[in-house]
KOLGU-4560 file (N, C-alpha, C; in nm, 3 decimals, padded with zeros to 5 digits):
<recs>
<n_xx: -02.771 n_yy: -02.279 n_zz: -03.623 ca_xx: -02.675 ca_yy: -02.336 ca_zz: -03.531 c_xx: -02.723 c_yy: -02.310 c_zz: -03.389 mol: A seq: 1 type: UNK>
<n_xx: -02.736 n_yy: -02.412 n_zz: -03.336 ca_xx: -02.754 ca_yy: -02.414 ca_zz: -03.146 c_xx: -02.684 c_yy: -02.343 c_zz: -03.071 mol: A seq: 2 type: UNK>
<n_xx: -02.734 n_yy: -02.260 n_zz: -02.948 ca_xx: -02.667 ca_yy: -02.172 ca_zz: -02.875 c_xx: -02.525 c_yy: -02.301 c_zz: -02.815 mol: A seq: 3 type: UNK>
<n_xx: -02.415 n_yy: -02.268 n_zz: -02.807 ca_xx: -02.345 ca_yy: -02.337 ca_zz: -02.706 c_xx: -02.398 c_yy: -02.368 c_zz: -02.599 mol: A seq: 4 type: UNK>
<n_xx: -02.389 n_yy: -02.511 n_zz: -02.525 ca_xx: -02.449 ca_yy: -02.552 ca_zz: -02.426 c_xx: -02.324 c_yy: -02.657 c_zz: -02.383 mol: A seq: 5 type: UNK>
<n_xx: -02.310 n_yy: -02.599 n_zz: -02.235 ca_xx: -02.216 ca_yy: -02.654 ca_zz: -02.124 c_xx: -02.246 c_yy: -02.790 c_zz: -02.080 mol: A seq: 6 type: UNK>
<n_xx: -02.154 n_yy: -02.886 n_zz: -02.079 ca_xx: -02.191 ca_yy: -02.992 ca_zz: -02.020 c_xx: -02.254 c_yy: -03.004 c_zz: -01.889 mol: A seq: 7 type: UNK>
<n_xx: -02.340 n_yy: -03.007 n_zz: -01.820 ca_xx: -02.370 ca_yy: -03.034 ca_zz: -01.686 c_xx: -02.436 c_yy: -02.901 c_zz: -01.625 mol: A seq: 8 type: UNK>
<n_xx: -02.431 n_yy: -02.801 n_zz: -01.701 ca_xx: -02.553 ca_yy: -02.673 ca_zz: -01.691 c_xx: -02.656 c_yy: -02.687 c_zz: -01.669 mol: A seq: 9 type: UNK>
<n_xx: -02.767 n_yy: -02.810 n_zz: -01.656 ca_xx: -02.857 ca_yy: -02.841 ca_zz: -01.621 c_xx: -02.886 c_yy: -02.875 c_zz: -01.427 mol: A seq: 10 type: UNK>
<n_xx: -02.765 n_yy: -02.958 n_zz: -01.405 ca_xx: -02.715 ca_yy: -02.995 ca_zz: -01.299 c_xx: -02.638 c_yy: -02.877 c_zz: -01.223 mol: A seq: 11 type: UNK>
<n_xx: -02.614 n_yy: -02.755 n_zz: -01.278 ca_xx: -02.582 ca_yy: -02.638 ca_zz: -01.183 c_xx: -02.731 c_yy: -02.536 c_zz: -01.132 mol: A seq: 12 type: UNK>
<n_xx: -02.818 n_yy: -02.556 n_zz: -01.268 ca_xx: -02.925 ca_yy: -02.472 ca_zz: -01.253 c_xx: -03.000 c_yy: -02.558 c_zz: -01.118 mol: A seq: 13 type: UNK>
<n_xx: -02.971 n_yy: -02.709 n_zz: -01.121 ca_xx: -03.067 ca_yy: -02.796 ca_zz: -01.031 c_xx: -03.054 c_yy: -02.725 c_zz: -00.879 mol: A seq: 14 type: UNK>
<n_xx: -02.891 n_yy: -02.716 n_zz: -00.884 ca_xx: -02.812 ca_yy: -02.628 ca_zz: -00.710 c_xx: -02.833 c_yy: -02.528 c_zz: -00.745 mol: A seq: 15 type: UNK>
<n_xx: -02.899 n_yy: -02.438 n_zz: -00.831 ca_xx: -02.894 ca_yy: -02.253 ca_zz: -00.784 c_xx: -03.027 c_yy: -02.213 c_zz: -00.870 mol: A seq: 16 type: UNK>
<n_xx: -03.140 n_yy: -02.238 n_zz: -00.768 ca_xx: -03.261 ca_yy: -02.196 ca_zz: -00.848 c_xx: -03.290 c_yy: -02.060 c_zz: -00.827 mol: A seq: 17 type: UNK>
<n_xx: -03.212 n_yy: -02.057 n_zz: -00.755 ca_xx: -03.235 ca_yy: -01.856 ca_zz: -00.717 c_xx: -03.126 c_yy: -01.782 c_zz: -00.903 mol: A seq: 18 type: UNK>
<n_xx: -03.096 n_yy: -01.810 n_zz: -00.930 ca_xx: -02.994 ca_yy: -01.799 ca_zz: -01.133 c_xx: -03.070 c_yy: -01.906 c_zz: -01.211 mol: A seq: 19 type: UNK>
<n_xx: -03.212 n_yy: -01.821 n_zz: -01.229 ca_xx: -03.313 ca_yy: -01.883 ca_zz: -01.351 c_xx: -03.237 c_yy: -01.802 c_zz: -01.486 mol: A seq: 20 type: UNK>
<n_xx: -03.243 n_yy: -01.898 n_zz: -01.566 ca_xx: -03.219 ca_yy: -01.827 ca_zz: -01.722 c_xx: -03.078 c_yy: -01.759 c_zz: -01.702 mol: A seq: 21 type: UNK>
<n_xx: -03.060 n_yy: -01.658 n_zz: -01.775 ca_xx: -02.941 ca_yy: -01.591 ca_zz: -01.829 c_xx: -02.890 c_yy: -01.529 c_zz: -01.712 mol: A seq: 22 type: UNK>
<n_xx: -02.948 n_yy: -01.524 n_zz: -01.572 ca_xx: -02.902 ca_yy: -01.468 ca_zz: -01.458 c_xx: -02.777 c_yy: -01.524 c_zz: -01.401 mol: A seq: 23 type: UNK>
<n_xx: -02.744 n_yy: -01.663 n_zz: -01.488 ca_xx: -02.661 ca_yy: -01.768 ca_zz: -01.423 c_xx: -02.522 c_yy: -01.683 c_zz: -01.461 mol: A seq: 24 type: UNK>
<n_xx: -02.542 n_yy: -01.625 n_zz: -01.564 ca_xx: -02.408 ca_yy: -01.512 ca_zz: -01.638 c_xx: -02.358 c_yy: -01.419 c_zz: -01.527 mol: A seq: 25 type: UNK>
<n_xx: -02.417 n_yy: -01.407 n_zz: -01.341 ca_xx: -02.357 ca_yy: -01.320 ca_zz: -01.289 c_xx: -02.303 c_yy: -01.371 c_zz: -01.225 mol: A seq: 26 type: UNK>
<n_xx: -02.259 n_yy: -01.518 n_zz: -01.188 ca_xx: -02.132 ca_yy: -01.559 ca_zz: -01.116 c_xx: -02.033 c_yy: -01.569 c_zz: -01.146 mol: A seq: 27 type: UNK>
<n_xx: -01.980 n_yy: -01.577 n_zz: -01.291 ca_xx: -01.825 ca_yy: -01.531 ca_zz: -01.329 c_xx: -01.819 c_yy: -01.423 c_zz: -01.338 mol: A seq: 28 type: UNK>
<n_xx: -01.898 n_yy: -01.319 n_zz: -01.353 ca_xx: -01.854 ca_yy: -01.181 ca_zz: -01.302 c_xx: -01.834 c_yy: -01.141 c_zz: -01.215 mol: A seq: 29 type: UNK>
<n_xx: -01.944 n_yy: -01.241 n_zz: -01.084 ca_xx: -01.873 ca_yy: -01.166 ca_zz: -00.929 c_xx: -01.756 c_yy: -01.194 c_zz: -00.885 mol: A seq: 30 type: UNK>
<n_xx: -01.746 n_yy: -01.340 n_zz: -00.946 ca_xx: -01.591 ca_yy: -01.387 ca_zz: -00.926 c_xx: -01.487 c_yy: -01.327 c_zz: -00.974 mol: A seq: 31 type: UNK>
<n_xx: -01.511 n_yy: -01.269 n_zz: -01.116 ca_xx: -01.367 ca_yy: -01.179 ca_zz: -01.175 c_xx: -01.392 c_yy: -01.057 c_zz: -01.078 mol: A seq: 32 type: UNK>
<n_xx: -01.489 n_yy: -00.973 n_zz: -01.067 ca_xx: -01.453 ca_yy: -00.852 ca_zz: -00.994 c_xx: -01.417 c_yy: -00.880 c_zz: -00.872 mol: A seq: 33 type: UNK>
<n_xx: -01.420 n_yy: -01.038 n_zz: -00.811 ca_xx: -01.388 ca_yy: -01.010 ca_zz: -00.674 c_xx: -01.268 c_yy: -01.061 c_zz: -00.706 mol: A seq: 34 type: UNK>
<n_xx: -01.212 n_yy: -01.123 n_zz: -00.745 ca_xx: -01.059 ca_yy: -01.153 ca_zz: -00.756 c_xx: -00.969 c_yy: -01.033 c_zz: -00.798 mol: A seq: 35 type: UNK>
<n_xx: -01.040 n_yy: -00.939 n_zz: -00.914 ca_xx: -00.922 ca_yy: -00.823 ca_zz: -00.916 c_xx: -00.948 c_yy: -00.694 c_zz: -00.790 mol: A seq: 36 type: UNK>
<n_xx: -01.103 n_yy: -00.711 n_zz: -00.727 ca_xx: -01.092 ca_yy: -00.632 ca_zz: -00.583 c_xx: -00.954 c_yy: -00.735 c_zz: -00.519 mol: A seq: 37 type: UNK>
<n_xx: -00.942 n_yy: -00.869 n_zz: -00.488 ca_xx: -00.879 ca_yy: -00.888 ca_zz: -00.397 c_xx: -00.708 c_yy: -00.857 c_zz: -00.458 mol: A seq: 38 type: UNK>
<n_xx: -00.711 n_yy: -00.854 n_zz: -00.564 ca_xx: -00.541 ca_yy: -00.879 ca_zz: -00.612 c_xx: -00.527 c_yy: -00.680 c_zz: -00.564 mol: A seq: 39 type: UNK>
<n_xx: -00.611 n_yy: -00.591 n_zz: -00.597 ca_xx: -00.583 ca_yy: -00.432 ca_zz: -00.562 c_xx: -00.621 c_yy: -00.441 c_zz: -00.409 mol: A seq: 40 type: UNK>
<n_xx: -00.688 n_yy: -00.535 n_zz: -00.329 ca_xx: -00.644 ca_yy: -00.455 ca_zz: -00.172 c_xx: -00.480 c_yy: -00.542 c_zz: -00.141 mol: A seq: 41 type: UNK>
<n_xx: -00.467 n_yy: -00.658 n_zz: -00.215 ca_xx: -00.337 ca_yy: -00.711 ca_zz: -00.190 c_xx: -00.193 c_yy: -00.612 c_zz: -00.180 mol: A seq: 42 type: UNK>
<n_xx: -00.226 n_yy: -00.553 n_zz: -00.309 ca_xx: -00.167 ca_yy: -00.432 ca_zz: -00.360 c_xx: -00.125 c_yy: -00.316 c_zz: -00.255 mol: A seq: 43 type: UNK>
<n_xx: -00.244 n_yy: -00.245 n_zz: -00.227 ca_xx: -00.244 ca_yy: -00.184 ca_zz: -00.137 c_xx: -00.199 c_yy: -00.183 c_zz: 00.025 mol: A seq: 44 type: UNK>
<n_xx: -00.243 n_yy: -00.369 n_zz: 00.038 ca_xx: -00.169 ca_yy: -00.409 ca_zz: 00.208 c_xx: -00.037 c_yy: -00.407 c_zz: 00.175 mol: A seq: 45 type: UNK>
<n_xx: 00.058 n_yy: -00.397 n_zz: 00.051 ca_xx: 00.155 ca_yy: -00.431 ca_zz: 00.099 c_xx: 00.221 c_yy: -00.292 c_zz: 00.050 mol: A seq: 46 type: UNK>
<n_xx: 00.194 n_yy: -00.177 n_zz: 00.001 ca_xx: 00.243 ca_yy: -00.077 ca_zz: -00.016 c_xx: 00.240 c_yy: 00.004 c_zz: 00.097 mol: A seq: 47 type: UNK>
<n_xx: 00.125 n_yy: 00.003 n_zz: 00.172 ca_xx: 00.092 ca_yy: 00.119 ca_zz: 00.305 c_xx: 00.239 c_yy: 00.132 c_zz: 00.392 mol: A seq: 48 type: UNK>
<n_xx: 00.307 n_yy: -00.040 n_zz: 00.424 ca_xx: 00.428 ca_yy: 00.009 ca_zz: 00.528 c_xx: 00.514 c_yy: 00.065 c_zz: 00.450 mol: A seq: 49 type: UNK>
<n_xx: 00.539 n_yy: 00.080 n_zz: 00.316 ca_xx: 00.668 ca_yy: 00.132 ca_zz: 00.225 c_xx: 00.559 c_yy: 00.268 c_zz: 00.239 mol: A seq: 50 type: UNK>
<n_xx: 00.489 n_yy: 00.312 n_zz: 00.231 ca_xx: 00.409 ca_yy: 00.462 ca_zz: 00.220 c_xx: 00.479 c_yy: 00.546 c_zz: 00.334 mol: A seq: 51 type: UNK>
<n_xx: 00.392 n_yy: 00.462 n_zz: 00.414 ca_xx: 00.388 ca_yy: 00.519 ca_zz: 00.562 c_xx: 00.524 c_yy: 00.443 c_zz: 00.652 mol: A seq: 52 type: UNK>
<n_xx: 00.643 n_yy: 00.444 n_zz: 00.600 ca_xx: 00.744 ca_yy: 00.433 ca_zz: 00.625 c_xx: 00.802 c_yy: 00.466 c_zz: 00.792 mol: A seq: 53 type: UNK>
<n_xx: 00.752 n_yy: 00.573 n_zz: 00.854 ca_xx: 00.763 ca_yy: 00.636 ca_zz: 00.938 c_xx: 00.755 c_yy: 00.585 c_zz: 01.073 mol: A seq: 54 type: UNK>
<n_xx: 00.592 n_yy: 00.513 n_zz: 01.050 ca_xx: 00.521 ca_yy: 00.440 ca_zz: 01.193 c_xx: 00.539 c_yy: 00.331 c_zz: 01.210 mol: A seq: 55 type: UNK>
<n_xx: 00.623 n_yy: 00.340 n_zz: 01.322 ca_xx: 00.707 ca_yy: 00.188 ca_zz: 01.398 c_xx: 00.621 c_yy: 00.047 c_zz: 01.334 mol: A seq: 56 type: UNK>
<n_xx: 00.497 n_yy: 00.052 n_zz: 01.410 ca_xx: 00.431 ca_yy: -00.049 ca_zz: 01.419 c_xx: 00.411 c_yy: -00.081 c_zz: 01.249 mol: A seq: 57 type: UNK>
<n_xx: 00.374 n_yy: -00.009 n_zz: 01.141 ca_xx: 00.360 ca_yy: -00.084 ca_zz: 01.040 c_xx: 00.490 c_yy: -00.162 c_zz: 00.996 mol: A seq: 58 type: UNK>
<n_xx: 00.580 n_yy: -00.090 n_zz: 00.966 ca_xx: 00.734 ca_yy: -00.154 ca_zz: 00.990 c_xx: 00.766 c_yy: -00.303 c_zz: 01.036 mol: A seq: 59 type: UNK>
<n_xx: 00.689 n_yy: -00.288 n_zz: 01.174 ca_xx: 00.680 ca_yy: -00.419 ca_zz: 01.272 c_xx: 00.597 c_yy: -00.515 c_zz: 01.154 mol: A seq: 60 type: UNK>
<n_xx: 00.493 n_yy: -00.524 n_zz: 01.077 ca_xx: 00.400 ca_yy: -00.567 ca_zz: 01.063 c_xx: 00.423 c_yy: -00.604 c_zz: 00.934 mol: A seq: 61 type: UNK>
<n_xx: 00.483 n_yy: -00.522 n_zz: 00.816 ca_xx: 00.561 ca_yy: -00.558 ca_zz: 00.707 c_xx: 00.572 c_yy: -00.678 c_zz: 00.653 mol: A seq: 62 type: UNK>
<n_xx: 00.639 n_yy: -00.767 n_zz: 00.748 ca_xx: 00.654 ca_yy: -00.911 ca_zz: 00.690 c_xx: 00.569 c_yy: -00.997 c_zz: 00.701 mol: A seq: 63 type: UNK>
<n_xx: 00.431 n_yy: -00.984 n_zz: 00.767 ca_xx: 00.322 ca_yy: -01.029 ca_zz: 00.791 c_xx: 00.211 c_yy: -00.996 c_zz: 00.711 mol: A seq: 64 type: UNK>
<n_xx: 00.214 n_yy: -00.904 n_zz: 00.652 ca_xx: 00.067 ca_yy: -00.845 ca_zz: 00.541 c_xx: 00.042 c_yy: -00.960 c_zz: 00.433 mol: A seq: 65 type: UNK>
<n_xx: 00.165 n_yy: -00.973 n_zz: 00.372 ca_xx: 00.109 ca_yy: -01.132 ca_zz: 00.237 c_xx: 00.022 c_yy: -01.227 c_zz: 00.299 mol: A seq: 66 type: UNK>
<n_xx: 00.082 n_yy: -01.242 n_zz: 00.415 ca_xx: 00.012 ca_yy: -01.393 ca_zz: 00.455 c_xx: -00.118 c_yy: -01.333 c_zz: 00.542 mol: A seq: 67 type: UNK>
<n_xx: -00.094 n_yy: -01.201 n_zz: 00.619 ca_xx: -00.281 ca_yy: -01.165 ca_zz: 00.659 c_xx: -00.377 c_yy: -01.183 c_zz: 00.543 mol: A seq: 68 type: UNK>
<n_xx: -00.298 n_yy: -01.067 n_zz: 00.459 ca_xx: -00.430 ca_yy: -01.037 ca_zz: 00.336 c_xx: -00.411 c_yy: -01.183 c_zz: 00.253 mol: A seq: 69 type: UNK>
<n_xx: -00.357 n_yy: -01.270 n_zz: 00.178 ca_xx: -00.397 ca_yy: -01.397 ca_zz: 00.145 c_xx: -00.502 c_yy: -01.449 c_zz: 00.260 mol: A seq: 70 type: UNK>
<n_xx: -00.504 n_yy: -01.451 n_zz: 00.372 ca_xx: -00.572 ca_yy: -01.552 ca_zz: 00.481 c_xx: -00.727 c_yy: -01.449 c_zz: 00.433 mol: A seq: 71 type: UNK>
<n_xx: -00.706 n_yy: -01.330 n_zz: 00.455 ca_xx: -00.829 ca_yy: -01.269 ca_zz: 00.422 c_xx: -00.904 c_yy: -01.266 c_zz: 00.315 mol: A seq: 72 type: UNK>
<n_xx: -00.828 n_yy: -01.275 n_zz: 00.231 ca_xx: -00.911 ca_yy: -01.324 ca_zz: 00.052 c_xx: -00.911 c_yy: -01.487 c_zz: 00.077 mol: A seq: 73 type: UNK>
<n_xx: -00.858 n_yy: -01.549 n_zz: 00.129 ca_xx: -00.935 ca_yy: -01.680 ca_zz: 00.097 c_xx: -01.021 c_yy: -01.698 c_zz: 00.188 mol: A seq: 74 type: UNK>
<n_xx: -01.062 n_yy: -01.620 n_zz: 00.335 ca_xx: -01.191 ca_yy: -01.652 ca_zz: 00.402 c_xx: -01.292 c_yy: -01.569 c_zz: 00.351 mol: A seq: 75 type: UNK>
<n_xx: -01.313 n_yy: -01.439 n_zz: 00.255 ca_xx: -01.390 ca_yy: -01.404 ca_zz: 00.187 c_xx: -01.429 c_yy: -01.477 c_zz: 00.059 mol: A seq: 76 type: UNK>
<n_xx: -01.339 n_yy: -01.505 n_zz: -00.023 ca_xx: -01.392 ca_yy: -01.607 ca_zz: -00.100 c_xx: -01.462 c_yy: -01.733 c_zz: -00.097 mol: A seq: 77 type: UNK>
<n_xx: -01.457 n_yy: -01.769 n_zz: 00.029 ca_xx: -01.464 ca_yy: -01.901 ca_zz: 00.076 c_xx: -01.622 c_yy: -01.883 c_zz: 00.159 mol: A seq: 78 type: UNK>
<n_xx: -01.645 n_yy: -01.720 n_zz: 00.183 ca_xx: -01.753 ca_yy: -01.713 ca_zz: 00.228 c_xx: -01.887 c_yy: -01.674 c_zz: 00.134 mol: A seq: 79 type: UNK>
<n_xx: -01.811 n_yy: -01.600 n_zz: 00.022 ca_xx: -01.872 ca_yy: -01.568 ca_zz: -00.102 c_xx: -01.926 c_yy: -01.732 c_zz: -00.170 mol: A seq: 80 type: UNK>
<n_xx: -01.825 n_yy: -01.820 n_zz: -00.185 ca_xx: -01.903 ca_yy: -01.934 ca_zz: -00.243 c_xx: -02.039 c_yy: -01.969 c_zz: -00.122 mol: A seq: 81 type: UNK>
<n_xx: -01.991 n_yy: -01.984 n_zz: -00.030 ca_xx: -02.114 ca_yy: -02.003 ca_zz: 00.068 c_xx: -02.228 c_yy: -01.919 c_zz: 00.036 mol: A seq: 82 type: UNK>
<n_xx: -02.202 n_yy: -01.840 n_zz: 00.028 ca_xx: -02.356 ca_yy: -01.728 ca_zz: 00.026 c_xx: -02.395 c_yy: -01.806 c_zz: -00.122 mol: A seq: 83 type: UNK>
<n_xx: -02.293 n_yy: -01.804 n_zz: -00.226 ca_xx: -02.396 ca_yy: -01.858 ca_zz: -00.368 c_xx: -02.523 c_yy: -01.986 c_zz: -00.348 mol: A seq: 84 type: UNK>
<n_xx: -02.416 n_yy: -02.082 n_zz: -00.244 ca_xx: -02.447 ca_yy: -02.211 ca_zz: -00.246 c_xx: -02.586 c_yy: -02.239 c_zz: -00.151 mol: A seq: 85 type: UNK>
<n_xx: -02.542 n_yy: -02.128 n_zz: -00.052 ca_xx: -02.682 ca_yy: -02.132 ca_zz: 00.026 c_xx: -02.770 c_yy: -02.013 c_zz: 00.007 mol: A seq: 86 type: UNK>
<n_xx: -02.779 n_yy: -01.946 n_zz: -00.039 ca_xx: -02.888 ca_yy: -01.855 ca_zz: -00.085 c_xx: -03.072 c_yy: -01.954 c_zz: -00.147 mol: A seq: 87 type: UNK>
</recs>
């Protein structure tokens, strides 16, 4: 029986000659580890003002962290595909 073969895998290797052979297996991994890095700093931006309860300014800042850290995972991701695409 034939290894499974992706439709149009030929036509991805054509755009990423730098992922010869089985190397092509490390872009859904950078992508899962970078999506659960981004879902744990998400995590973290929005626990620090409930932590650190104390200091005015995070307080101030509170209702603003979802939409910083979303803006920040999608211009890292968005820069991560870039680096694949142009490497």
């Amino acid at each position: 029986m034939d290894a499974l073969q992706l439709k149009g895998i030929d036509k991805l290797r054509e755009k990423l000659p730098d992922y010869p052979g089985r190397k092509i297996a490390i872009l859904p991994l950078v992508a899962a580890i970078g999506g659960l890095l981004g879902y744990i700093f998400l995590i973290i931006l929005d626990a620090i003002p409930r932590v650190f309860g104390d200091i005015a300014f995070l307080v101030t800042i509170e209702p603003f962290t979802p939409i910083v850290g979303s803006i920040l995972i999608a211009v890292l991701a968005l820069w991560m595909i870039w680096g694949v695409w142009n490497k």
